[in-house]
TIKEMAR-550075 format. One line per field, with one value per residue (C-alpha): x, y, z; residue number from 1. Coordinates in nm, 4 decimals. Example, Ala and Ser with C-alpha at 12.3 -4.5 7.8 and 13.67 -1.06 7.14 Angstrom:
TIKEMAR-550075
u: (1.2300	1.3670) .
v: (-0.4500	-0.1060) .
w: (0.7800	0.7140) .
nr: (1	2) .
***
This chain:
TIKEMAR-550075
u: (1.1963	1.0907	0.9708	0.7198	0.9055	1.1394	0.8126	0.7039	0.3951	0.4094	0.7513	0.7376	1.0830	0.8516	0.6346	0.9185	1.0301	1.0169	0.6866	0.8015	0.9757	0.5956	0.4235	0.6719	0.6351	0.2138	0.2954	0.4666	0.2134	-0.0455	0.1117	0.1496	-0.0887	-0.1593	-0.2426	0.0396	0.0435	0.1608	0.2440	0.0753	0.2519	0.3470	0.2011	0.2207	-0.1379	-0.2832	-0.1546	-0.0659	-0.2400	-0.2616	-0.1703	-0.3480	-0.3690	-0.2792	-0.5506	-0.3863	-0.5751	-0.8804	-1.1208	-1.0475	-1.1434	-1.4541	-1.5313	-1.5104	-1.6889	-1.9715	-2.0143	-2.0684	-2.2166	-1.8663	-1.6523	-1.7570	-1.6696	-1.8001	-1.4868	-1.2625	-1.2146	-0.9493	-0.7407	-0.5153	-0.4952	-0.7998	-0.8760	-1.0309	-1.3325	-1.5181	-1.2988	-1.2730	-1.6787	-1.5659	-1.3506	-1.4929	-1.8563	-2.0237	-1.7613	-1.6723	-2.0160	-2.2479	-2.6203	-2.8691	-2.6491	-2.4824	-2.8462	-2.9842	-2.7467	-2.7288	-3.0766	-3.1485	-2.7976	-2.9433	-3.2667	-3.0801	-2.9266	-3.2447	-3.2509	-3.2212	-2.9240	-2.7541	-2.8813	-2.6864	-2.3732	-2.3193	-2.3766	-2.1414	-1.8558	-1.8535	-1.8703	-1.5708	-1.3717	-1.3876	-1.3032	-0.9568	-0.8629	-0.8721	-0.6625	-0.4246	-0.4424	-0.3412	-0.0840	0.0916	0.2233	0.2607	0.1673	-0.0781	-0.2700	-0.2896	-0.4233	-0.6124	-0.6701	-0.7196	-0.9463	-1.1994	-1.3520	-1.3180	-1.5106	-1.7509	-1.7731	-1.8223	-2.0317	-2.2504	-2.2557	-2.3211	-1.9527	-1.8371	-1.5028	-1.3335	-1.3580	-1.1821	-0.8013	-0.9371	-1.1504	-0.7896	-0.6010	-0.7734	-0.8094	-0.4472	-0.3733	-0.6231	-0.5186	-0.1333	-0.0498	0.3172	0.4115	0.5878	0.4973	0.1478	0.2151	0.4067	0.7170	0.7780	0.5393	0.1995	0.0663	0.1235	-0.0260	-0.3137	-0.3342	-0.2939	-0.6084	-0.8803	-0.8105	-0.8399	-1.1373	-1.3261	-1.2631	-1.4382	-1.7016	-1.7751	-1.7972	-2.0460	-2.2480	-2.2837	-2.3696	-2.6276	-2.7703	-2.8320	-2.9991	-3.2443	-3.3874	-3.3209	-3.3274	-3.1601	-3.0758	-2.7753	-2.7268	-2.6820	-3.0000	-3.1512	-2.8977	-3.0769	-3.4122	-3.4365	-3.6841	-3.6738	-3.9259	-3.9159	-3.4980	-3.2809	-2.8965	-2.8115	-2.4990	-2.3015	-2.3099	-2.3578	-2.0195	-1.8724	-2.0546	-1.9131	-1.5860	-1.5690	-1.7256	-1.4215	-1.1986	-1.2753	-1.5003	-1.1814	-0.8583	-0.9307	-1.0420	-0.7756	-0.5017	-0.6719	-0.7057	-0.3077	-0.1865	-0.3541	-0.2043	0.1692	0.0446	-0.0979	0.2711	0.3962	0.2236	0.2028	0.0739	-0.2670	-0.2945	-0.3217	-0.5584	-0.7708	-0.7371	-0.8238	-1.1784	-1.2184	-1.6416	-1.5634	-1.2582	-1.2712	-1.5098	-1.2995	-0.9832	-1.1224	-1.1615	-0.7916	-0.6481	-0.8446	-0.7424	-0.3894	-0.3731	-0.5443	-0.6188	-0.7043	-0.4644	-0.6837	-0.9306	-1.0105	-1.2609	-1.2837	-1.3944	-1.7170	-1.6804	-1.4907	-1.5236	-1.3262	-1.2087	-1.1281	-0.9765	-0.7919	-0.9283	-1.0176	-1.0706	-1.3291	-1.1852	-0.8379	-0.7892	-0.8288	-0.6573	-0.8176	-0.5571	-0.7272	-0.3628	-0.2871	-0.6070	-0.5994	-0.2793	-0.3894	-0.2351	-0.5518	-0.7888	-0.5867	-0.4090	-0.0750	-0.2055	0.1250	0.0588	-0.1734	-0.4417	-0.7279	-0.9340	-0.9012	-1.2013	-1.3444	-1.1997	-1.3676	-1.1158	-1.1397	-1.1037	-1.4131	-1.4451	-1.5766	-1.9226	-2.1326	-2.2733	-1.9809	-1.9350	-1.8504	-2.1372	-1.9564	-1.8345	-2.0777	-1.9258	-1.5467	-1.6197	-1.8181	-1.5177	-1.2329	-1.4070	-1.5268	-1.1557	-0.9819	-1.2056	-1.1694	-0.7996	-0.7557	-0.9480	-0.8946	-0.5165	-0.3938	-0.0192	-0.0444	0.2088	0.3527	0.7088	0.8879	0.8385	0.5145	0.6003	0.4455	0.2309	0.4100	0.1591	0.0079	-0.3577	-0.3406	-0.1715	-0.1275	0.0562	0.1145	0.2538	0.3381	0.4713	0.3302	0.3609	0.0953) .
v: (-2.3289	-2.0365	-2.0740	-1.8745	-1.7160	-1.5814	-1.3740	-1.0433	-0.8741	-0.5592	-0.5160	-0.2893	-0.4602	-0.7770	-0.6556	-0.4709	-0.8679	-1.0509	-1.2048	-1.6008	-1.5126	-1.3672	-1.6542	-1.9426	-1.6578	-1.7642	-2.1073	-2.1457	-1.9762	-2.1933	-2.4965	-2.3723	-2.5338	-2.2093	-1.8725	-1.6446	-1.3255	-0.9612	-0.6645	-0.3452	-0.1136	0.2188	0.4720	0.8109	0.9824	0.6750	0.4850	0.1727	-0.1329	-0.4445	-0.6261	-0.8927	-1.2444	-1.3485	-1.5988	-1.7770	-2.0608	-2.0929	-2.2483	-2.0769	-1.7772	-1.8834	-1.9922	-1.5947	-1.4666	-1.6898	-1.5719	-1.1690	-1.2220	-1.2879	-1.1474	-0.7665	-0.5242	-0.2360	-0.1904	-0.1036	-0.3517	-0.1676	-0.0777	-0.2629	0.0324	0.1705	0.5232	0.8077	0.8505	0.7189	0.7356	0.3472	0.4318	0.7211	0.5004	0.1722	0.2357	-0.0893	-0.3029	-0.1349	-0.1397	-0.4282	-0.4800	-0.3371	-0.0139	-0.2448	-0.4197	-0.0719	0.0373	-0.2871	-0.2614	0.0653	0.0374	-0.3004	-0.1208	0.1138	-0.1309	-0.2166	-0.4926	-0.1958	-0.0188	-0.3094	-0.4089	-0.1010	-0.0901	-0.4448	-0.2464	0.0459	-0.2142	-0.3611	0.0201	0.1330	-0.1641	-0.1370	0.2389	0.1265	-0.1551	0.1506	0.3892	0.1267	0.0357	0.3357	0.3846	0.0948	0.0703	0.2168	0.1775	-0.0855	0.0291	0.3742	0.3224	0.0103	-0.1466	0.1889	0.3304	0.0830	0.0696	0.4608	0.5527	0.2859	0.4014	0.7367	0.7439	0.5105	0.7664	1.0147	1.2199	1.3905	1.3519	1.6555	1.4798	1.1509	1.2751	1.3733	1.0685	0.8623	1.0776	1.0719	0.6668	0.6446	0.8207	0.6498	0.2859	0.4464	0.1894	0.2417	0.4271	0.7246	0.7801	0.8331	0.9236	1.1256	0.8347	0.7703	1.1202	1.0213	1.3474	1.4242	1.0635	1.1366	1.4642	1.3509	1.0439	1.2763	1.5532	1.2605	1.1474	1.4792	1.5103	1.2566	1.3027	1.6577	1.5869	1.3290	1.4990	1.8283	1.5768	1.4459	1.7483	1.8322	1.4778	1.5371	1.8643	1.7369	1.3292	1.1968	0.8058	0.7683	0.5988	0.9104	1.0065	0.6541	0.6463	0.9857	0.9082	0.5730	0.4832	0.1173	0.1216	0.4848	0.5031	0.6524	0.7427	1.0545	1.2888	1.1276	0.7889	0.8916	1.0579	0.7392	0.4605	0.6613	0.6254	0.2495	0.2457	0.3908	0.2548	-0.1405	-0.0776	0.1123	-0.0007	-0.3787	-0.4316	-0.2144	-0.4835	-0.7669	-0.6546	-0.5271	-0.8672	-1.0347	-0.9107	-1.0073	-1.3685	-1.4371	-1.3103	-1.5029	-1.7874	-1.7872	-2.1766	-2.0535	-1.7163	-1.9697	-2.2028	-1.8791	-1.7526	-2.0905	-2.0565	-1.7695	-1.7976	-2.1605	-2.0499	-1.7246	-1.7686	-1.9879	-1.7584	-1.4421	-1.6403	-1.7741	-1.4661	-1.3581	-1.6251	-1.6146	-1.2746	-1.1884	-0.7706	-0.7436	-0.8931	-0.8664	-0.7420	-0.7113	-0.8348	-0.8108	-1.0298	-0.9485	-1.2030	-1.4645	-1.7659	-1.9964	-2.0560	-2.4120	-2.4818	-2.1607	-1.9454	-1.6254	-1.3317	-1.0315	-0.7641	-0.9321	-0.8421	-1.0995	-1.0222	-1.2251	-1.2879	-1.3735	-1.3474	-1.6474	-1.8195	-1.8309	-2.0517	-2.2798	-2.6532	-2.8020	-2.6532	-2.5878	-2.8566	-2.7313	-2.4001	-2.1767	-2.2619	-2.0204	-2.2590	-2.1340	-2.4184	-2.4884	-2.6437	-2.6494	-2.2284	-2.2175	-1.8324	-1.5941	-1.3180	-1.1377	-1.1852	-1.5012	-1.5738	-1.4057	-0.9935	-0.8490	-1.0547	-0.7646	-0.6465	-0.5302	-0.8984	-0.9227	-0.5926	-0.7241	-1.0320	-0.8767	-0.5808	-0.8272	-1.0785	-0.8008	-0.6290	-0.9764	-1.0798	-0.6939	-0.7383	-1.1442	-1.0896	-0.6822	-0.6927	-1.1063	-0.9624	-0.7278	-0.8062	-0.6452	-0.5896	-0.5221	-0.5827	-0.4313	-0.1393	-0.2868	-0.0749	-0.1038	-0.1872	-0.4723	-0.4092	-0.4315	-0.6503	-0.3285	-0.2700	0.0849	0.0811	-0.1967	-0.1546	-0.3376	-0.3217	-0.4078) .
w: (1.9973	2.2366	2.5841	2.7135	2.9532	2.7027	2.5674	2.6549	2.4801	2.6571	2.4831	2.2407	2.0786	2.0443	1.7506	1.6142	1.5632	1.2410	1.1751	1.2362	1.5328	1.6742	1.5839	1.7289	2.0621	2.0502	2.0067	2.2835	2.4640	2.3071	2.4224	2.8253	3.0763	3.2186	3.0800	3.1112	3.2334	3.1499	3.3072	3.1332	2.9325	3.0732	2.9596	3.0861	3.0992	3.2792	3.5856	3.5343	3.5820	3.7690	3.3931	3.1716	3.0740	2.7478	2.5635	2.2935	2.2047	1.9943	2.1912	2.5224	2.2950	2.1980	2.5061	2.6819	2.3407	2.4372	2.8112	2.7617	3.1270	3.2625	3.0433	2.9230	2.6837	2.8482	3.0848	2.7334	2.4237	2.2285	2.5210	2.7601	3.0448	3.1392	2.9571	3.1454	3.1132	2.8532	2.5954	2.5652	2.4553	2.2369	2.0369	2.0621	1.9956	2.0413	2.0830	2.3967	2.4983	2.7307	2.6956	2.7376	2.5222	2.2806	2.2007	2.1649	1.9309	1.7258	1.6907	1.5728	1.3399	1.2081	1.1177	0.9589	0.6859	0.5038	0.2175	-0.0302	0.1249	0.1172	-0.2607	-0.3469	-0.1163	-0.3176	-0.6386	-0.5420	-0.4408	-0.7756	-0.9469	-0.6861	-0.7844	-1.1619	-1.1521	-0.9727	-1.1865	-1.4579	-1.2914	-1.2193	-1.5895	-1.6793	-1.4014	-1.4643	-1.0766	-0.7879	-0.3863	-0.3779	-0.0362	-0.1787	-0.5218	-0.4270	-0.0847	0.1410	-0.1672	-0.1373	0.1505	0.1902	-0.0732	0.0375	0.3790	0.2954	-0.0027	0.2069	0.5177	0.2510	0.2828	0.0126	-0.1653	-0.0627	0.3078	0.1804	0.3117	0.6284	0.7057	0.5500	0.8003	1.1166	1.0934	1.0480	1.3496	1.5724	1.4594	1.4351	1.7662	1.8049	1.4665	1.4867	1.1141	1.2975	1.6176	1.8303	1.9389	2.3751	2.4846	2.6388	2.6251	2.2894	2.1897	2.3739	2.2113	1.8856	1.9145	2.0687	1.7965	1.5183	1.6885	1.7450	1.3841	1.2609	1.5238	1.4318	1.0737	1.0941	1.3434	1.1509	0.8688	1.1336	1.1943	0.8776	0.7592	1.0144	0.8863	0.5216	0.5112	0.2192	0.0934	0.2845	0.6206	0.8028	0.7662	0.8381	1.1482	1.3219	1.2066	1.3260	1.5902	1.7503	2.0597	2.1075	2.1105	1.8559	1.8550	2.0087	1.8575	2.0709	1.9701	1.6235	1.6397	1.8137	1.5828	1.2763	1.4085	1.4751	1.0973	0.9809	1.1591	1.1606	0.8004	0.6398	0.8433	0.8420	0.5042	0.3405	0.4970	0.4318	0.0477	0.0695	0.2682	-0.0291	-0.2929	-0.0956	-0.0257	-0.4010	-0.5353	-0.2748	-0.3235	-0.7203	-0.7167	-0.4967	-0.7544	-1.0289	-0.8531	-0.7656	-1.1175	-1.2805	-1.1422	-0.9334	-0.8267	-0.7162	-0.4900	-0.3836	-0.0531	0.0832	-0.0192	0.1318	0.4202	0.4130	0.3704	0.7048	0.8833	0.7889	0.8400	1.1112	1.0466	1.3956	1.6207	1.9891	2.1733	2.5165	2.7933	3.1619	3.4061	3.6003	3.8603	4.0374	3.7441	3.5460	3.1805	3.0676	3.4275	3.4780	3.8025	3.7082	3.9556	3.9103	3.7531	3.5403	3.2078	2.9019	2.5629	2.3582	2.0292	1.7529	1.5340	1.7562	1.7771	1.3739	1.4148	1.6378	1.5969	1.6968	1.5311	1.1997	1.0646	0.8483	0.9948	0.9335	0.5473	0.3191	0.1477	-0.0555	-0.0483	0.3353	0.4666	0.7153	0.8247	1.1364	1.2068	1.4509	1.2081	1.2257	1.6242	1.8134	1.8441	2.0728	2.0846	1.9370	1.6505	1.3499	1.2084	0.9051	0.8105	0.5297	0.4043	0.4534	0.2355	-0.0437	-0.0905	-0.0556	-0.3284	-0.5817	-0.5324	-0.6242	-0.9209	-1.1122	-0.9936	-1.1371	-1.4279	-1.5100	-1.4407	-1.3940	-1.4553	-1.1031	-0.8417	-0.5551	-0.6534	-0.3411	0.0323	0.2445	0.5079	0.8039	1.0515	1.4346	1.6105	1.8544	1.7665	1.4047	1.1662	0.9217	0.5665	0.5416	0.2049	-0.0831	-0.3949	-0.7390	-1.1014	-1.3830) .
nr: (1	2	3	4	5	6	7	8	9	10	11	12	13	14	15	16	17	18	19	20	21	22	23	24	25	26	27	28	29	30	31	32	33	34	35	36	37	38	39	40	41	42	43	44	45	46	47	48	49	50	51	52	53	54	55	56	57	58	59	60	61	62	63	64	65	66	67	68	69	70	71	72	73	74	75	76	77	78	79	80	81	82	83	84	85	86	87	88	89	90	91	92	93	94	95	96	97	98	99	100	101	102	103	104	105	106	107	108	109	110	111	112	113	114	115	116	117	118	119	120	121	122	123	124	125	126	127	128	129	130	131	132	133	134	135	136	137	138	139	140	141	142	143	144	145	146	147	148	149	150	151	152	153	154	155	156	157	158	159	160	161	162	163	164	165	166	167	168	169	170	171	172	173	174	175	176	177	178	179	180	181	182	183	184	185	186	187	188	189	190	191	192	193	194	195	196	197	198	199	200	201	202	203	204	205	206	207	208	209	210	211	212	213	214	215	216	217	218	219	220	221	222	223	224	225	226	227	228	229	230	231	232	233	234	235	236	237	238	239	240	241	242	243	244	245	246	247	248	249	250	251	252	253	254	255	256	257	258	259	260	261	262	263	264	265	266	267	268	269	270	271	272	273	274	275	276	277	278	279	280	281	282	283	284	285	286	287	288	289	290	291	292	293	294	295	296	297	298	299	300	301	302	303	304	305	306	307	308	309	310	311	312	313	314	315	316	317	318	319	320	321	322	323	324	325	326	327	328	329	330	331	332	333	334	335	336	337	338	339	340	341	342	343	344	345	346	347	348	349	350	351	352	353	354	355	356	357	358	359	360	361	362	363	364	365	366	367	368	369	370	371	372	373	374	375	376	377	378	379	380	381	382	383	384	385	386	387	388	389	390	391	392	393	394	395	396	397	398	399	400	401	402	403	404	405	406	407	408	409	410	411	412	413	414) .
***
């Protein structure tokens, strides 16, 4: 059993670890009276800061999602040091945003998805998802998160922003990099400034292609939502090409990134588990909600996100000063001995799933979690009923990273 003060998340060595040794590290953070606390890591194009406390446990988390008053997002959600600037804005979009900015862009984005849009994203899911099961009919095997799970939501995302194909590898690209975390597959290994480097040209990639796309949409308006996105109007306020360019990359990222591991950490737990494939198989419309839900929860895509205390308050006993850092870790929260029973086990038909998965309540629960489930179902049930002999066949290469619970490759076979 670990003690707590054998565990260091700033440690880069610690989520180089294997996966049971992390969790048994939360537990025993779970289980302390207090919260613990971290230095930050050191990064060289930032100074470094005064550190953050680690919150482990389910309800302390939904506790701080609740109080947006006294715990913001504005002061950087993706980002343990403080970025210069506002790239914590340029990156995070609204979830690094407070009202009255976040309301103002959830409004006019909410607008923007209309009951027909939606009607025929749902439509295009279903379309995207049969065209893969055939190419991996055909293929016979291969990497799973590049013929399947990364495909997906891509083509979603940009075929719903209205981006053509011949920008699919550099949308693919430039999300890899940003969400890279640690990788040196992705990013430049132990140089700040070349890290740095490396995220704002990914970023001011996809920002300039969406906001020439912008520009465009609003002298020619077409069915996509780029052109609802500049041509909205909610009480005389629209998006600007700023936070155009910023929204689009948050879509991306957290609409592509996220959904592509849930889909590939699927596929590894139904091999792994073949005794909740055939329960899912057996009668897939009665179990797959709960099962995309599972395999959320058990996952955990996103691992944490940040807040920041506005003032002097507390959290479930524990004095909190104005201005300390909170990562809030969902990967841990989804574990939690008290609010999951058996929670370390992968069970399609656990009820009730009350995960952290998709964010805790509150302002900045993910607007694209209607999206998530509705790709992850269709994907399973063309996969189940298309291909029921698909496996992976070897072991996924995992992402290094502490933000993201990533697969960057898995082999199958058909």
């Amino acid at each position: 059993m670990l003690n707590a003060a054998d565990v260091d998340l700033s440690d880069w060595e610690f989520w180089r670890r294997p996966l049971d040794h992390r969790h048994e590290a939360f537990k025993a953070l779970r289980w302390e009276p207090e919260l613990v606390h971290f230095d930050e890591p050191d990064i060289a194009i930032v100074p470094q800061g005064p550190g953050f406390y680690a919150v482990t446990r389910h309800a302390d988390i939904v506790e701080v999602s609740r109080r947006p008053q006294d715990f913001c997002s504005g002061r950087g959600a993706i980002s343990i040091v403080d970025l210069p600037g506002d790239m914590h804005e340029y990156f995070g979009s609204m979830i690094s945003m407070d009202d009255p900015r976040h309301a103002k862009i959830r409004r006019i984005v909410s607008q923007a998805f209309t009951p027909r849009m939606i009607r025929r994203l749902e439509d295009k899911v279903d379309q995207v998802a049969s065209e893969i099961v055939e190419d991996v009919a055909a293929a016979g095997g291969g990497d799973f998160v590049l013929d399947v799970a990364a495909r997906l939501p891509l083509k979603i995302i940009c075929d719903m922003m209205g981006i053509g194909e011949e920008s699919y590898r550099t949308v693919f690209d430039a999300t890899n990099v940003i969400l890279g975390g640690n990788d040196p597959e992705f990013l430049p290994a132990n140089d700040g400034e070349q890290i740095a480097l490396a995220l704002l040209t990914a970023g001011q990639t996809l920002k300039e292609l969406v906001e020439d796309l912008g520009r465009r949409r609003r002298a020619e308006p077409s069915d996509d939502l780029t052109s609802a996105l500049v041509n909205a109007n909610v009480d005389g306020e629209s998006l600007t090409d700023q936070e155009l360019g910023s929204f689009f990359i948050l879509l991306v990222v957290a609409g592509n990134e996220t959904t592509r591991n849930a889909i590939a950490h699927g596929l590894d737990l139904l091999t792994r588990h073949p005794e909740q494939r055939a329960l899912l198989a057996e009668d897939f419309e009665a179990h797959a909600p709960a099962a995309v839900e599972e395999i959320v929860r058990y996952v955990s895509p996103v691992i944490w996100m940040r807040r920041t205390a506005t003032r002097d308050t507390v959290l479930n006993d524990h004095e909190i000063k104005e201005g300390d850092k909170l990562l809030l870790y969902y990967w841990s929260a989804n574990r939690d001995e008290l609010v999951f029973k058996d929670s370390g086990r992968f069970d399609i038909t656990r009820s009730p799933n009350p995960h952290l998965g998709f964010g805790g309540p509150g302002p900045h629960f993910c607007l694209g979690a209607h999206l998530a489930r509705r790709e992850i179902t269709v994907m399973f049930r063309q996969l189940l009923s298309g291909l029921p002999s698909i496996q992976a066949s070897g072991a996924p290469d995992r992402l290094e990273s502490s933000f993201l619970n990533g697969i960057k490759r898995l082999p199958y076979t058909v």
